[in-house]
N, C-alpha and C positions, 0 to 999 in steps of 0.2 A: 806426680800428683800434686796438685796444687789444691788449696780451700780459700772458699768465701768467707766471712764473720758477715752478717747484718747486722750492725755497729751502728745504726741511724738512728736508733728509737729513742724517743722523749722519756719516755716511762713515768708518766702524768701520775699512774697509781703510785708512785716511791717517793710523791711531792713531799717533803721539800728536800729528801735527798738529790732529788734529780735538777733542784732551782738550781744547782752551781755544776753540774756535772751530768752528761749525758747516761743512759741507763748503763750501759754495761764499762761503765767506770764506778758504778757504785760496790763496793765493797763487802766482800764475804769470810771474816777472819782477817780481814787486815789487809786482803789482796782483791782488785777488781775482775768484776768475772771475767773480763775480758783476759785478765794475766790466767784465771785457771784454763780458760779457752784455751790460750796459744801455747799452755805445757802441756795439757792433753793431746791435741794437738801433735804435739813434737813428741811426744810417748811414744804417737799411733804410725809415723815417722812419715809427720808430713810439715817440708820445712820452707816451704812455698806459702804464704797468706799475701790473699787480700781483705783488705777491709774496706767496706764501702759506707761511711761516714758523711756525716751533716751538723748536725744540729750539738753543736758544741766538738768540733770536729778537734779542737787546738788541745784538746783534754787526753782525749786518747793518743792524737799523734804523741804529743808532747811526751808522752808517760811511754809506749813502746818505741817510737822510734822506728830505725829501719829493723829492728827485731833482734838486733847481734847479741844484747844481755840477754835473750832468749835462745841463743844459737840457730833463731831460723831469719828469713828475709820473710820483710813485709815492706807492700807497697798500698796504696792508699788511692779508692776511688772517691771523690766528691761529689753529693747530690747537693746543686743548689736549690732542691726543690725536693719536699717530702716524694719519692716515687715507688713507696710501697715495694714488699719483699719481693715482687718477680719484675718491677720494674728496676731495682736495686741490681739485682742480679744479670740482667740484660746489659743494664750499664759499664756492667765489668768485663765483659766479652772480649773487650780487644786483650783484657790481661789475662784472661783463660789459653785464648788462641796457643798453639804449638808457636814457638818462637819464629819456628824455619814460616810461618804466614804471614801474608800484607795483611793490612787492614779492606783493602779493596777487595779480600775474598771473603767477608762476613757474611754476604749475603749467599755464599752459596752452600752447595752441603758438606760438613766439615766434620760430619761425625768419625769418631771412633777414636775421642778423648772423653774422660772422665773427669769429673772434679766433684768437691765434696763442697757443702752450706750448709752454713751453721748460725741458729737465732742466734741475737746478741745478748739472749736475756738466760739462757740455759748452764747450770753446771752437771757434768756428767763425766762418767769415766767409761762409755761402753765400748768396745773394741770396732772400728771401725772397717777393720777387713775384715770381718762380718759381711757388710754390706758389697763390698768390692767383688766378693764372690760370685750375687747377680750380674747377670749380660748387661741388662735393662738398667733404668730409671729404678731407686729405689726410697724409702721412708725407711726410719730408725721407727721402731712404735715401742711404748713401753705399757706395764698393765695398768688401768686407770688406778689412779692411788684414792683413797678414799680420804675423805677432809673429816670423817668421823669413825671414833671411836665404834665397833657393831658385838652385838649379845649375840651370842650362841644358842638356840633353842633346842631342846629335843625334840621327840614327834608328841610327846606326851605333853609337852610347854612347860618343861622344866626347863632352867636355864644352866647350860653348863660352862659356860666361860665366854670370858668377854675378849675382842682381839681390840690390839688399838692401830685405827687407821689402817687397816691391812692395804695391800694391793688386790685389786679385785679381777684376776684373771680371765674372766670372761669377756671383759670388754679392754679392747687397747689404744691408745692415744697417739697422735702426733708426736713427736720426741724433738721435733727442732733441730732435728740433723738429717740430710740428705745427699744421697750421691748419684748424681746427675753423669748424663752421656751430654755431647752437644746439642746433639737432634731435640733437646728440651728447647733451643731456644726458637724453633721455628713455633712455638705455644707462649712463650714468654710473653706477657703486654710491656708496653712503652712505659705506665704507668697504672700499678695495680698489684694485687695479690698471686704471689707461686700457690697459697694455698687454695684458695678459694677461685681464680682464674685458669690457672693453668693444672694443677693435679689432677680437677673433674674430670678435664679435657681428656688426659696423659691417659688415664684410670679408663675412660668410656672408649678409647681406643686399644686399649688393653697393655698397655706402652710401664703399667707402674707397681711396683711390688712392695709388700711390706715385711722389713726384716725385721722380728720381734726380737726384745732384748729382756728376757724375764729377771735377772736378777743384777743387771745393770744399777748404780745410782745413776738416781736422775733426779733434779728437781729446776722448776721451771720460775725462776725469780722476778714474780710480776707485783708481788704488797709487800710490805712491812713486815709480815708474817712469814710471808715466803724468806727473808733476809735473816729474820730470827731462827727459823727450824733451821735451814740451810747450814747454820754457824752452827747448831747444837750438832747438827747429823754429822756432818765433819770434823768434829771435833771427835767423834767416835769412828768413822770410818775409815779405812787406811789404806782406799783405790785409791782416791783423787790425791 
């Protein structure tokens, strides 16, 4: 089993942490997301990564290398051109491929390997063969976390307690982890979005499933703020 990182992002909203260093080198406790990535990662006993890297690409190589101070291998795809998360992931195909295949059989159908992708901006500990379980295409979804504090009312409009930030079970989010068969990539654009290009597609042919993680950490490191709680939650939590 091998995994993608999307390791390309700017991450414009972390300015000016992100002026010297691409987003998932930015730092959570002292380590970049990318290092909790690639120990989770190696938890869920997967010692195969690719990273598919750009824009400040010398930051990250530099800092893991081929992966051996992490005990797994990593090899290194380069976008010279922003090419968005499913065109990101398209580009790494020849390093997906089963060894024993040329490159001259990409174009044909080559399913019935697996691999796993992962935002670059994500830290999380959820179990990962979890998802391995589905046949199919599947999404990590976790429950929408609430950015607010919410009051408790009775039916009388008495208020009985207040929860802070609860997770709101009724509706569930994208998780930023997914485990792909091959057959995604005949949906994959050249240049473009997995989310928004290729899942609709996957989803309206009925090709895509969502495995919920209700008590998984997860948090998705895109402000200032995101970087702050992250370090506070962590500092209390004892997955990751």
């Amino acid at each position: 089993m091998k995994a993608v990182i999307l390791a390309g992002g700017f991450g414009k909203r972390l300015k000016p942490l992100t002026d010297d260093r691409p987003k998932p080198m930015v730092e959570i406790l002292g380590k970049p997301i990318v290092a909790w990535q690639v120990e989770w990662l190696r938890l869920n006993g997967i010692y195969e990564l690719i990273l598919c890297v750009g824009y400040m690409k010398e930051r990250i190589m530099d800092y893991l290398g081929d992966g051996s101070k992490y005990s797994v291998s990593i090899d290194y795809v380069v976008e010279d051109e922003p090419l968005g998360t499913g065109g990101a992931v398209k580009n790494a195909r020849h390093m997906l491929k089963d060894d024993d295949k040329g490159k001259e059989e990409e174009d044909e159908d080559d399913d019935g390997y697996k691999f796993i992708v992962v935002n670059g901006d994500i830290i999380t500990d959820l179990n990962i063969g979890k998802m391995l379980a589905f046949n199919g295409n599947s999404i990590a979804v976790v429950p929408l976390p609430s950015p607010y504090g919410i009051v408790e009312i009775s039916n009388d409009s008495k208020i009985i307690g207040f929860k802070e930030k609860p997770k709101i079970d009724q509706f569930w989010i994208n998780a930023g982890v997914y485990c792909l068969t091959s057959e995604v990539f005949k949906y994959l654009p050249e240049k473009g979005s997995i989310e928004y290009d290729t899942f609709p597609k996957l989803a309206a042919d009925g090709m895509l499933y969502a495995v919920k993680y209700r008590d998984a950490y997860w948090r998705s490191i895109d402000t200032h703020k995101d970087v702050e709680e992250a370090s506070k939650e962590l500092l209390k939590y004892k997955g990751c």
